[in-house]
C-alpha positions as CSV (number, residue, x, y, z in Angstrom):
1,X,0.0,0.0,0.0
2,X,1.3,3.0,-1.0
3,X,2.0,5.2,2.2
4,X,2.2,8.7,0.1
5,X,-1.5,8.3,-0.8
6,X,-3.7,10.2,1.4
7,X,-5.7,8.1,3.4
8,X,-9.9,8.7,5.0
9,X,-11.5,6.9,7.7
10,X,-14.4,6.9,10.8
11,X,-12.4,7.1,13.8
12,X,-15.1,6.5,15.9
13,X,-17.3,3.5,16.9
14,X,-19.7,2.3,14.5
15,X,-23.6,3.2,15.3
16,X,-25.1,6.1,16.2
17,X,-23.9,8.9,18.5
18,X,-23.7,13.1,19.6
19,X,-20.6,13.0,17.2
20,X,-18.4,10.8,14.8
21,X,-14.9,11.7,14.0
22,X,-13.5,11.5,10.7
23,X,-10.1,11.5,10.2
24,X,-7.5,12.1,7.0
25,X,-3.7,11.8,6.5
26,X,-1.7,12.5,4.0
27,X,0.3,15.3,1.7
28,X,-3.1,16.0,0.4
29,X,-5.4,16.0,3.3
30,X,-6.0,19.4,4.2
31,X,-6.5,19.6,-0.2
32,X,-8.9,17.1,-0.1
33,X,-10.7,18.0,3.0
34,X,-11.0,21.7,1.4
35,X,-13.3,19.4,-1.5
36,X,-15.7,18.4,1.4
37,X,-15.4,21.2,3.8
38,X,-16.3,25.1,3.6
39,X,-16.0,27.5,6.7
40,X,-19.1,29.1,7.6
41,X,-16.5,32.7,7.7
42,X,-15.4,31.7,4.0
43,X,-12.3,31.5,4.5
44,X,-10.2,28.5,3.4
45,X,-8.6,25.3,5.1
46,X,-5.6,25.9,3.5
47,X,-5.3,29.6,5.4
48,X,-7.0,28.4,9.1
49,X,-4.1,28.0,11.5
50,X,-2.9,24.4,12.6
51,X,-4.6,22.9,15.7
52,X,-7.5,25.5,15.2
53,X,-11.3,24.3,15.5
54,X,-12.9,26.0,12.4
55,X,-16.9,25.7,12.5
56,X,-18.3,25.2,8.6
57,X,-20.5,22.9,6.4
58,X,-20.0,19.7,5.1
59,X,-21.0,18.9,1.2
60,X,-21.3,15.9,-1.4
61,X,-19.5,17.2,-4.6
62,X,-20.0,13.7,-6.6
63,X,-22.4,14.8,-8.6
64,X,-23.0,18.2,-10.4
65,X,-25.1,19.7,-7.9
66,X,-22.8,20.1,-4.4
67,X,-25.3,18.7,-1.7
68,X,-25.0,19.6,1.7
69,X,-24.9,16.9,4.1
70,X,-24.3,18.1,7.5
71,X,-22.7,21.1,9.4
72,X,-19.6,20.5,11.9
73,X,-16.3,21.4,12.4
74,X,-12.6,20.8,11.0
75,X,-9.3,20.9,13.0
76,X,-5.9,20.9,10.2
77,X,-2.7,19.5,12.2
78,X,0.3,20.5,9.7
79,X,3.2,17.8,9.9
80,X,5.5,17.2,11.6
81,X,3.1,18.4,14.7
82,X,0.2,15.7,14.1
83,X,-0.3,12.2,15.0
84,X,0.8,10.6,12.0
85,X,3.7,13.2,11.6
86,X,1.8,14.2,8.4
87,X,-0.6,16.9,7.4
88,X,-4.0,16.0,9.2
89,X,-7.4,16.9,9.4
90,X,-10.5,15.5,11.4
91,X,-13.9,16.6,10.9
92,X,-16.2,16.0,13.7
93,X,-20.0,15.8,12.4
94,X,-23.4,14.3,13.6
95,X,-22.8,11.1,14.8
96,X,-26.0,9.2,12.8
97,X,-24.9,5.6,10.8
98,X,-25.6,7.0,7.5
99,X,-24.8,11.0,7.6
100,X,-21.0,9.6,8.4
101,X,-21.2,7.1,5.8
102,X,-21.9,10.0,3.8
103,X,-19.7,11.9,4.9
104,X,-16.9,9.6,4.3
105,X,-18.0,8.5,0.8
106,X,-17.4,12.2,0.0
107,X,-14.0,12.2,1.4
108,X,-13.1,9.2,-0.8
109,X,-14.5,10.8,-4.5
110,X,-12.6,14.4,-3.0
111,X,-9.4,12.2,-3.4
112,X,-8.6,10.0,-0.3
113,X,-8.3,6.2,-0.2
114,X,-10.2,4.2,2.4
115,X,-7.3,3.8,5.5
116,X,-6.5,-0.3,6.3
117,X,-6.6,-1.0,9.5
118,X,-3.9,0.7,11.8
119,X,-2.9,2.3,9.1
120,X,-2.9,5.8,11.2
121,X,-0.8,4.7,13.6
122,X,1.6,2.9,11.2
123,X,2.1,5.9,9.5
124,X,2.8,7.4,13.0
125,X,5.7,4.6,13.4
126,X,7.3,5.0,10.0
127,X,7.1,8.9,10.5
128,X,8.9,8.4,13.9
129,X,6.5,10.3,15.9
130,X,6.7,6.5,18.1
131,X,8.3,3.8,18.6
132,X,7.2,0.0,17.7
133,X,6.5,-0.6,21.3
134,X,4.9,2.3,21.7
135,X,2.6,1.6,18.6
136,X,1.9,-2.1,20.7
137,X,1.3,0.1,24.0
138,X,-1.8,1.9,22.3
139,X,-3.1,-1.0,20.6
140,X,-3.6,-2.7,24.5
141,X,-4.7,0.5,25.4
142,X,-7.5,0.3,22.9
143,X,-8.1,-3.2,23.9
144,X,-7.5,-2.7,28.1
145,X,-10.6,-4.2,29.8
146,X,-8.8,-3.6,33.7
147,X,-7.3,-0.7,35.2
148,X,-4.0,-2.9,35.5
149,X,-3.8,-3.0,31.8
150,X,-4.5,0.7,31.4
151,X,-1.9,1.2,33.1
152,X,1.0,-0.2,31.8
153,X,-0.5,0.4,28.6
154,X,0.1,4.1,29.5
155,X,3.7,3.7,30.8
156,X,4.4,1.9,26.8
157,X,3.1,4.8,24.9
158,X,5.0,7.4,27.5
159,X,8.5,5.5,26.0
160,X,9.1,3.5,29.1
161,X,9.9,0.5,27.7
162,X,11.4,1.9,24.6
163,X,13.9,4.6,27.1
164,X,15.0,0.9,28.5
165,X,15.7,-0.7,25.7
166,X,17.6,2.8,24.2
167,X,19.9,2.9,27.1
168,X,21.1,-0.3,26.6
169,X,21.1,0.2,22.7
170,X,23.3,3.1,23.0
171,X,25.8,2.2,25.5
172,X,26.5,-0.9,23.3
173,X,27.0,1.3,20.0
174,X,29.3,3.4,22.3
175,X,31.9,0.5,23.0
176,X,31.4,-0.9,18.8
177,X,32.0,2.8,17.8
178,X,35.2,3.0,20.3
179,X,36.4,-1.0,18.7
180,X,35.4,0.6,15.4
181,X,37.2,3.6,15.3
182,X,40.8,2.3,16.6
183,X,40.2,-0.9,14.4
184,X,40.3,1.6,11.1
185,X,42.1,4.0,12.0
186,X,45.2,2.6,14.7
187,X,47.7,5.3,13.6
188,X,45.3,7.9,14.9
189,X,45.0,9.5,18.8
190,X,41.9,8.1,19.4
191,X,40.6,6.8,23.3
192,X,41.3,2.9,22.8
193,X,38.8,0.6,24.4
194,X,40.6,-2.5,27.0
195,X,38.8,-5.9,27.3
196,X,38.5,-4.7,30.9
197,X,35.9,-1.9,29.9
198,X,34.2,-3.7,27.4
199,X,33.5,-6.5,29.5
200,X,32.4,-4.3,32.5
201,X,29.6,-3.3,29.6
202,X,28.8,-5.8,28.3
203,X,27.9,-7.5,31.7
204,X,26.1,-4.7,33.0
205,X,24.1,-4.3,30.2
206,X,23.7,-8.4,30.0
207,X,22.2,-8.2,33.5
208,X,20.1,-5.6,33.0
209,X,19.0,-7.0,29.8
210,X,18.4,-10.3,31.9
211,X,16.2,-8.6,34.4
212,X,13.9,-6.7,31.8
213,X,13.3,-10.1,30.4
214,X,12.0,-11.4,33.8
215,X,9.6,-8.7,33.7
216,X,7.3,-10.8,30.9
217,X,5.8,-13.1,33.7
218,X,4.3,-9.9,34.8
219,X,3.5,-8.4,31.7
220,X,1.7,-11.3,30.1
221,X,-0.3,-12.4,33.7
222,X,-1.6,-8.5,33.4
223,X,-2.3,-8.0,29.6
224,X,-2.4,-11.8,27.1
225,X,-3.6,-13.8,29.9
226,X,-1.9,-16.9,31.1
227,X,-3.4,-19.9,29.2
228,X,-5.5,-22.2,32.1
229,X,-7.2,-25.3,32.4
230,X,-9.7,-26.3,35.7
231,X,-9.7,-30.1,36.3
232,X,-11.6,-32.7,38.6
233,X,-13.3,-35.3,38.9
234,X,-17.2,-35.4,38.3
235,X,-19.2,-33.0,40.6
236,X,-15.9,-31.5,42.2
237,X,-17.6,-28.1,41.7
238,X,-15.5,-27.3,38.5
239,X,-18.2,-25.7,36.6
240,X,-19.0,-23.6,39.9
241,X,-15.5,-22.4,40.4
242,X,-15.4,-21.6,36.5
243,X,-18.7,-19.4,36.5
244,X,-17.5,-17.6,39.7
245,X,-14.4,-16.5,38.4
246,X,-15.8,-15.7,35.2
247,X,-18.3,-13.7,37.3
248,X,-21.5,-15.1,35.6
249,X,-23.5,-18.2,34.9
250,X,-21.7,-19.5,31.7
251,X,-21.4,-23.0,32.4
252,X,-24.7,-25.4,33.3
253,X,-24.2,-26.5,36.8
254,X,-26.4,-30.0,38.0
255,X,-25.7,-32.5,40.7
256,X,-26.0,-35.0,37.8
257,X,-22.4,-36.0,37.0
258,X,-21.3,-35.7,33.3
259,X,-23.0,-32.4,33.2
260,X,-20.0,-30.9,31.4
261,X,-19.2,-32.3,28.2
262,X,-16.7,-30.0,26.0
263,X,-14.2,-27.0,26.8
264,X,-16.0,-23.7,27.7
265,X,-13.3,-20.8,27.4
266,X,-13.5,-17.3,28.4
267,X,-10.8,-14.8,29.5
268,X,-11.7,-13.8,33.3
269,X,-9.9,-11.3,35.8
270,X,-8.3,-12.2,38.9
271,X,-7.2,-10.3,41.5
272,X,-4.6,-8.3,39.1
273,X,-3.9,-11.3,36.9
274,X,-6.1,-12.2,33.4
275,X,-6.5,-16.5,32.8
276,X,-7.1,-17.6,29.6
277,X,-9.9,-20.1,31.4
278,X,-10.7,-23.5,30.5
279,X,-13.8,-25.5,32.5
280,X,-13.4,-29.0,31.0
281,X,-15.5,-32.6,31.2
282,X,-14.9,-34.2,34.9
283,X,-12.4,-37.3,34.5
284,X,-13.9,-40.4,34.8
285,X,-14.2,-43.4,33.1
286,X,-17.1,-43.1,31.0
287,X,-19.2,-45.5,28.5
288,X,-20.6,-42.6,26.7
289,X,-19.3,-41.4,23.5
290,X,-20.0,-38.0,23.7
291,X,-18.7,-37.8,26.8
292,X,-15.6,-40.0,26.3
293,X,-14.7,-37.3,23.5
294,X,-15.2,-34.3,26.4
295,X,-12.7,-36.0,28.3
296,X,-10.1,-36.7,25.8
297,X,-10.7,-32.8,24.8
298,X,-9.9,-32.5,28.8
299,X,-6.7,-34.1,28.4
300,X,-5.7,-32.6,25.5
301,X,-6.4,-28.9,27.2
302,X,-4.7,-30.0,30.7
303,X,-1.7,-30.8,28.3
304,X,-0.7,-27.3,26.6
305,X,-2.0,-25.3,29.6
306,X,0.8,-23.6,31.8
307,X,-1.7,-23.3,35.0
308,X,-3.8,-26.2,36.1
309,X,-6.7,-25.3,38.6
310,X,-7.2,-29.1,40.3
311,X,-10.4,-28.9,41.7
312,X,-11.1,-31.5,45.2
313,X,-14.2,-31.8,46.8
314,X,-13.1,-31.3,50.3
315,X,-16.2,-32.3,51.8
316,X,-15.7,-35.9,50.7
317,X,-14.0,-38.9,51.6
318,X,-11.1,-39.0,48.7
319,X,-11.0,-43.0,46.9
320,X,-8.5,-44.8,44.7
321,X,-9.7,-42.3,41.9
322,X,-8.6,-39.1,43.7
323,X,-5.5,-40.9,44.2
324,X,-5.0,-41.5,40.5
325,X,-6.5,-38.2,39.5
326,X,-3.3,-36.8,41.5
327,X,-0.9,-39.2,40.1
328,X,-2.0,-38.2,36.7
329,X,-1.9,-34.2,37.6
330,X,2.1,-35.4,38.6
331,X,2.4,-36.3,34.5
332,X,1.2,-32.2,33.5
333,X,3.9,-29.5,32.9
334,X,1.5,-27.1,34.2
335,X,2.0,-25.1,38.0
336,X,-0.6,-27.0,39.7
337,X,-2.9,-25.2,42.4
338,X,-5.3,-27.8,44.2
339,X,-8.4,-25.7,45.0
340,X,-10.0,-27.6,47.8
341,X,-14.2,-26.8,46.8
342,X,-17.1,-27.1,49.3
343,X,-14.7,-25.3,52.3
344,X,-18.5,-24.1,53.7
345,X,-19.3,-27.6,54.5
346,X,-16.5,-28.4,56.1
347,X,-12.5,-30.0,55.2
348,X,-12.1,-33.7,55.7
349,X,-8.5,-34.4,57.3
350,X,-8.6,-37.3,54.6
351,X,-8.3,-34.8,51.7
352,X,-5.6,-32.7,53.6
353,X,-3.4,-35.8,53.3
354,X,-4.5,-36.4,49.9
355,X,-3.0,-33.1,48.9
356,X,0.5,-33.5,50.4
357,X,2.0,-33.2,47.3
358,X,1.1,-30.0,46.2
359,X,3.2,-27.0,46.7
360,X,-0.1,-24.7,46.2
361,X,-3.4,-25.4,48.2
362,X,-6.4,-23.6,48.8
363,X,-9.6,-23.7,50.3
364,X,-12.5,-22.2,48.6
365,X,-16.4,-22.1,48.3
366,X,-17.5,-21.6,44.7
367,X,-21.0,-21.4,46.1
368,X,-20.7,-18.6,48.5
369,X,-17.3,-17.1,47.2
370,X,-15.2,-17.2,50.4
371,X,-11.4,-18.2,49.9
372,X,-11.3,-16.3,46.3
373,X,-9.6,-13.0,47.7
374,X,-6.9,-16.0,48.9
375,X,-6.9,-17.9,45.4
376,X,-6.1,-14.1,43.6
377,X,-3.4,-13.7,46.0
378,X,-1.6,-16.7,45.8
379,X,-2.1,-16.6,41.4
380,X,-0.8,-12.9,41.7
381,X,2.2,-14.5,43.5
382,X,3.0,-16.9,41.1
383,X,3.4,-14.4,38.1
384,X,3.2,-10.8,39.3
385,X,6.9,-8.9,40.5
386,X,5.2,-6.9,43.1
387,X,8.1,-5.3,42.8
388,X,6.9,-3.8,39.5
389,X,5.3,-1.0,38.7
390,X,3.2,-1.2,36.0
391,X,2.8,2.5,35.5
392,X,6.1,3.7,35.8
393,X,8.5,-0.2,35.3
394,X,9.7,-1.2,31.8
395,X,7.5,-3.7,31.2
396,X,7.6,-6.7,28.4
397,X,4.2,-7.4,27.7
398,X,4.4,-9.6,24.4
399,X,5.6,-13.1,23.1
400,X,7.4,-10.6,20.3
401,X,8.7,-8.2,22.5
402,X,9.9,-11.3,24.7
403,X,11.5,-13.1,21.8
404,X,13.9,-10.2,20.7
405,X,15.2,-10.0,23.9
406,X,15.8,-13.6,24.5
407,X,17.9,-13.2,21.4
408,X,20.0,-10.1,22.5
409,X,20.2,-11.7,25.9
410,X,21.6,-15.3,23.5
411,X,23.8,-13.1,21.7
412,X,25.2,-10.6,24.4
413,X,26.3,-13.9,26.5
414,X,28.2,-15.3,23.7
415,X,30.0,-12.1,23.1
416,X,30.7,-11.9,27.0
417,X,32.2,-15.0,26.9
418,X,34.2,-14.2,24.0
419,X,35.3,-10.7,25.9
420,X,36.1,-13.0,29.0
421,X,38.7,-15.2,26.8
422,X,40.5,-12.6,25.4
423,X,39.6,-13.0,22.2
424,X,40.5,-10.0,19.4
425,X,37.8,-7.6,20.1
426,X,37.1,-7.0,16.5
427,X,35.9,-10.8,16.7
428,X,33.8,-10.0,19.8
429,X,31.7,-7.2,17.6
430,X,30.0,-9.6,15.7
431,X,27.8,-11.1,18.7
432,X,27.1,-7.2,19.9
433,X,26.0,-6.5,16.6
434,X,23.5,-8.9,17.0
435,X,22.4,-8.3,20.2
436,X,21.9,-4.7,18.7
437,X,19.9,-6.3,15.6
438,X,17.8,-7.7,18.2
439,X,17.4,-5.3,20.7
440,X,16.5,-3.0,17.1
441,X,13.8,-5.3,15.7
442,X,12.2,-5.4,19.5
443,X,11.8,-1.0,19.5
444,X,11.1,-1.2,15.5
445,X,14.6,0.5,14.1
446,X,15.4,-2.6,12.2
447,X,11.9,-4.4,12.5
448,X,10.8,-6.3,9.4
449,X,7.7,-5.2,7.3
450,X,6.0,-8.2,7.6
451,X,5.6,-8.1,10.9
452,X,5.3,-4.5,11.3
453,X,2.0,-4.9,8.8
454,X,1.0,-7.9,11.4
455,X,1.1,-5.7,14.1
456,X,-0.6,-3.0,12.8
457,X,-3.8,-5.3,11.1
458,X,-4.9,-6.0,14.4
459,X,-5.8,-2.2,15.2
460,X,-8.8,-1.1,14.1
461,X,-9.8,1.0,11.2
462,X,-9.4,4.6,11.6
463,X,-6.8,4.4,14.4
C-alpha cells in the first residue's frame, strides 16, 4: 500500500452517537478536506491555522449539484506536529450511521483512499513520531478491559519501555564505535577501548538485559492472559468455580455427573492477573461417547496449559480415583494449584493428606465465594513482581517483544564469553551487533515489514 497516498476513515465506533470523528492523512489532506469542507466565515482550510477548530459545512460534490450533508467542524494539524507526523485533518460531524457514511463517501470521490486498518498509527511509526513498542502500547490500550492493563499500557506509549531498551542500545554502540574507530584507524590518537571496559559493559548491560526479560511473567499475567485449564473429577464443583471466576452463569451447573461435556473458554480477571480459562469434562471413566470425546478434549487442554486449577471436593471422603486423578496431575507440565471446593461444609482431614504433594493449596467455596480474595493472592504471587510498577517499570508485555530480547540476551552472553577469553575484540563485535539487531527489531529500528503490517492489522480501522 502506497503510504504517500492520502488516506480517509471513521475514527469513531460504529452506530449512532452526539458526534463521529472522521479523520485524513496525508500530503493531500488538508487539499482534499478543502473538496468536502467550507468554513461558515469563507475562509479556506488551506489559510485556518494548525490545531485551530474552524466551525463550517460539510458537502457531497460527486455529482453536479454540491449537496450539503451536514454542518460540523474541521481541525488541520500541519506535519511534523500531528499524530501521524503528516498533514491531518479531522472533521467531527453528527454522529448518525448513514450521515457519516456519507460523509466519508465524500471524502473518498474528494481524493482520499479508504485507511487499512492501523494504518494511522503505522504511519505514526514509520514517521517516527513512536516507537514499535509504543505503537503495541496503544493497541492494548484500545483493547484494556482492567485498570491494570491501562496502566502499563500508558507507561508503553509514555516511552518506558522503549527509554529501556535505548539505554542499553546506546551504551553498546558506544563500546562498537570506540572498537570501530581504533580498528580503522590505529595510527590515529583516538581513546582505545581495554577488554577490561568492554566486558564491564557488556555484563552490565547483559544483567540488566536479563532482568527486563524477567519482567514478561508480569507483563503477560496482566495483559495476554496466562493460558488455564480447571480439572476434577465429576461433581468437584469445576463448573462452579469456572462461572464464579468468570463472574456469571456460563457454564450449566447440576448435581448429575457428566453435566460438562466439551471445553467452555473465556478470558476472566483475577485479582490483578487475566487467565485464559478452560472449565473442561470431569475425569472419569465413562461409557458414553459423547462424553468419552469431552474427556479426551480435557486431556488434550490439561496438556498445553501452563496453569492447572485441580479442583477437590473437600467435603468428601477421597477413593482410589482421587488418588489417581493426582498421580496423573504429577504427569502435567502445568504449576498445579489444588483448589479444595465445598470449604462451607467443612475440610475432611482425609483430603488434607490427599493433597500432600502440592506445593499450592487452597480452600475455597464456589458457592458462596469465600477463599477467592486468597486464590487471587496466591495466582498474583505466582506471576506478578510486586516489585513492579506497572505504571512507571519497563515492562515486556508480548511473546514478540519477549522473543527479541531472548535473542539479545543469547547473543550478548556469547559475546561476554568471547570478551572473558580474550579473544581480538574486532571478533567480539559480531555477537554485539547482534544483540543490537535484536534489541532494534524489538523498539522497531530494524523491524521487518512483515511483521510490522501484522502488528498494525490487528488495530482497528481509523486508528
Amino acid at each position: 500500500m502506497n503510504q504517500l497516498d492520502t488516506i480517509a476513515a471513521i475514527s469513531t465506533p460504529y452506530g449512532k452517537g452526539g458526534i463521529a470523528v472522521l479523520r485524513v492523512s496525508g500530503e493531500d489532506a488538508i487539499k482534499v478536506a478543502s473538496r468536502v469542507f467550507e468554513a461558515k466565515s469563507g475562509k479556506a482550510l488551506e489559510a485556518v491555522a494548525s490545531s485551530r477548530s474552524v466551525y463550517g459545512y460539510i458537502f457531497d460534490n460527486s455529482n453536479e449539484k454540491k449537496v450539503q450533508i451536514d454542518d460540523g467542524i474541521a481541525v488541520c494539524f500541519r506535519a511534523p506536529n500531528s499524530f501521524t507526523g503528516e498533514d491531518t485533518v479531522e472533521i467531527s460531524c453528527h454522529g448518525g450511521v448513514l450521515v457519516t457514511q456519507k460523509v466519508l463517501s465524500a471524502l473518498l470521490m474528494a481524493g482520499a483512499r479508504m485507511a487499512m486498518p492501523g494504518e494511522f498509527t503505522k504511519r505514526s511509526f514509520i514517521n517516527g513520531k513512536m516507537s514499535l513498542t509504543s505503537a503495541e502500547a496503544l493497541g492494548d490500550l484500545l483493547e484494556a478491559q482492567t485498570d491494570e492493563q491501562i496502566m502499563l499500557a500508558r507507561s508503553g506509549m509514555k516511552g518506558v519501555l522503549s527509554g529501556a531498551v535505548g539505554e542499553i542500545y546506546n551504551s553498546l554502540c558506544d563500546v562498537l564505535a570506540a572498537i570501530y574507530a581504533h580498528i580503522d584507524y590505529p595510527d590515529e590518537d583516538l581513546a582505545d577501548i581495554s577488554h577490561e571496559e568492554a566486558l564491564a559493559v557488556a555484563k552490565d548491560n547483559l544483567v540488566r538485559l536479563k532482568r527486563l526479560s524477567k519482567t514478561y511473567s508480569t507483563g503477560r499475567a496482566v495483559m495476554g492472559g496466562i493460558p488455564t485449564v480447571i480439572l476434577g473429577r465429576t461433581n468437584a464443583g469445576k463448573s462452579s468455580l469456572y462461572n464464579r471466576i468468570v463472574g456469571r452463569d456460563a457454564a450449566i451447573v447440576t448435581d448429575i455427573e457428566g453435566t460438562t461435556r466439551d471445553v467452555l473458554t473465556e478470558t476472566a480477571k483475577l485479582g490483578r492477573v487475566i487467565l485464559r480459562l478452560s472449565d473442561t469434562a470431569g475425569l472419569r471413566e465413562s461409557g458414553d461417547a459423547v462424553e468419552k470425546i469431552g474427556i479426551d478434549r480435557a486431556r488434550q487442554t490439561a496438556e498445553s496449559a501452563e496453569l492447572i486449577l485441580a479442583v477437590f471436593d473437600g467435603s468428601r471422603i477421597p477413593d482410589e480415583k482421587d488418588a489417581e486423578f493426582v498421580e496423573y496431575l504429577q504427569t502435567l507440565g502445568g504449576v498445579k494449584v489444588a483448589i479444595v471446593n465445598k470449604s462451607d461444609l467443612g475440610i475432611l482431614p482425609e483430603v488434607n493428606g490427599l493433597l500432600s504433594k502440592f506445593d499450592h493449596i487452597c480452600q475455597v467455596s464456589a458457592e458462596s465465594g469465600n477463599g477467592f480474595d486468597k486464590l487471587a493472592f496466591l495466582i498474583e504471587r505466582l506471576y506478578i513482581d510486586n516489585d513492579l510498577d506497572t505504571g512507571s517499570d519497563a515492562i515486556i508485555s508480548n511473546a514478540r517483544q519477549a522473543a527479541s530480547v531472548g535473542s539479545a540476551i543469547e547473543a550478548l552472553e556469547i559475546a561476554v564469553n568471547a570478551i572473558s577469553a580474550e579473544l581480538p575484540l574486532e571478533i567480539c563485535c559480531a555477537e554485539i551487533e547482534n544483540t543490537l539487531s535484536a534489541l532494534g527489531e524489538l523498539d522497531g529500528r530494524t523491524v521487518s515489514e512483515d511483521i510490522v503490517s501484522r502488528i498494525f492489522a490487528n488495530f482497528c480501522v481509523g486508528k
